[in-house]
C-alpha positions as CSV (number, residue, x, y, z in Angstrom):
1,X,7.0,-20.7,234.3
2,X,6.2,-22.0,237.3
3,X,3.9,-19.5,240.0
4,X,7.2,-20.1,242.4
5,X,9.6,-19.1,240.0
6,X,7.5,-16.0,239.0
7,X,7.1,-14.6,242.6
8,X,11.2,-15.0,242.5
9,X,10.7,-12.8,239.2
10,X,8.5,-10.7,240.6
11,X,10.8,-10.0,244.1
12,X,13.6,-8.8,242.5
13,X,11.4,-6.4,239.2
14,X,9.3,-4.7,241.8
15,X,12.1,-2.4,243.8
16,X,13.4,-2.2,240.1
17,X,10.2,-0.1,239.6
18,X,10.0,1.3,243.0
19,X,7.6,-1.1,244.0
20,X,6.9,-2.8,246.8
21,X,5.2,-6.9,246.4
22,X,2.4,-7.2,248.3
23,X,3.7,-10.0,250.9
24,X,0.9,-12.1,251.6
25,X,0.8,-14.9,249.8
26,X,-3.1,-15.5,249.9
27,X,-3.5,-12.4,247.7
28,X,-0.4,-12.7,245.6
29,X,-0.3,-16.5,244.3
30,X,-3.7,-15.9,242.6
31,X,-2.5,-13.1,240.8
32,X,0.5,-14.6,239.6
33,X,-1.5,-17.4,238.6
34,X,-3.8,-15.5,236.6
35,X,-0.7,-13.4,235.1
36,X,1.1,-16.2,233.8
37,X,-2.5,-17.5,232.3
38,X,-3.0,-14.1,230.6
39,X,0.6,-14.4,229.4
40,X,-0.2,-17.6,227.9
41,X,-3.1,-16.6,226.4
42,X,-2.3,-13.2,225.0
43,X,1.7,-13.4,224.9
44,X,2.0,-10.5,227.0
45,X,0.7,-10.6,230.9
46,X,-2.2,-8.1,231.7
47,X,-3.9,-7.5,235.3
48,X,-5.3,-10.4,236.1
49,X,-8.6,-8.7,237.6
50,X,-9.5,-6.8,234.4
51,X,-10.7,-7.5,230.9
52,X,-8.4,-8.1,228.0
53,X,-9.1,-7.7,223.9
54,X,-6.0,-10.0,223.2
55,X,-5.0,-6.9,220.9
56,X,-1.7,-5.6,222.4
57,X,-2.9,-1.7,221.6
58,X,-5.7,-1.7,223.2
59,X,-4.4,-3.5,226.5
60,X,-1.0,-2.0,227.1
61,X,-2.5,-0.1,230.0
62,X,-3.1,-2.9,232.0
63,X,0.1,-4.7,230.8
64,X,1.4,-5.2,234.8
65,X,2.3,-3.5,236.6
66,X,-0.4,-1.6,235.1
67,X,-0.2,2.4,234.6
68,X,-2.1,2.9,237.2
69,X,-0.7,1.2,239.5
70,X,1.6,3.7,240.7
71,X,-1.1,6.5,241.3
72,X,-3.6,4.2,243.1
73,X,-0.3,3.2,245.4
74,X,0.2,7.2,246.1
75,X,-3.6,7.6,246.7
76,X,-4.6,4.2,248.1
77,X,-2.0,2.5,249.5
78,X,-2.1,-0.2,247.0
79,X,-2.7,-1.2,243.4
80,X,-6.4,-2.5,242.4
81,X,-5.7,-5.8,242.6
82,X,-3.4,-5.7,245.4
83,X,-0.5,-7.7,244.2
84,X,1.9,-4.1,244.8
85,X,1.1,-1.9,247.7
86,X,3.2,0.7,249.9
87,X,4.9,0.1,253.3
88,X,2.2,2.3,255.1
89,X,-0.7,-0.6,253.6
90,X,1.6,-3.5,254.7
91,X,2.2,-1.6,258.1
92,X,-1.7,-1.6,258.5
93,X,-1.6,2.8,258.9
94,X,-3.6,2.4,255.5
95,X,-7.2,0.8,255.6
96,X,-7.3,-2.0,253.0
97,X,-10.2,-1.8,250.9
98,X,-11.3,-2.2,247.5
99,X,-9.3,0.3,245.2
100,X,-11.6,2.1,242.6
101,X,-11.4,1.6,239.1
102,X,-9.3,3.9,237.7
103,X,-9.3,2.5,234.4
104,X,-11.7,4.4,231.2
105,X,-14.9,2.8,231.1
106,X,-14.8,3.1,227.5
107,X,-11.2,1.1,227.8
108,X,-13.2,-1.9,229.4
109,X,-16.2,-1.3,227.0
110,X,-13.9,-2.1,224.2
111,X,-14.1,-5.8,224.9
């Protein structure tokens, strides 16, 4: 799948999920980039700025859109990596800074 074909994915799952893409494209086409390459390499796509085992089980939490997407959104403004964030983030009323890791450390230290 192609990054521009993704993004068309991508456009229509989000507001599925009551989520909103992040619309700059400097941020996003990374992501995507390194989503597809996580699909490809695991079968399933996980966050593209955090670790993955390969082992389904033990990464379903960051399968994306990650489970904690959607409480870094409420408390943030946006997701850790950035690729979903609310209307107040893209409307600037939300500083954009770096989201803190939410996930277990002993999730990552499982590696």
């Amino acid at each position: 799948m192609t990054i521009a074909k993704y993004l068309e994915v991508l456009k229509k799952f989000a507001p599925t999920q009551g989520l909103i893409l992040n619309p700059d494209m400097e941020i996003v086409e990374p992501l995507l980039m390194g989503l597809l390459t996580n699909g490809e390499r695991y079968t399933y796509r996980t966050c593209p700025c955090r670790p993955a085992t390969g082992v389904f089980e033990k990464d379903k939490d960051i399968i994306c859109p990650c489970i904690y997407a959607k409480p870094d959104i409420e408390e943030h403004g946006a997701c850790y990596c950035w690729l979903y964030v609310s209307q107040d983030w893209i409307d600037n009323k939300i500083p954009h800074k770096q989201i803190p890791e939410r996930r277990p450390p002993e999730k990552t230290l499982d590696i």
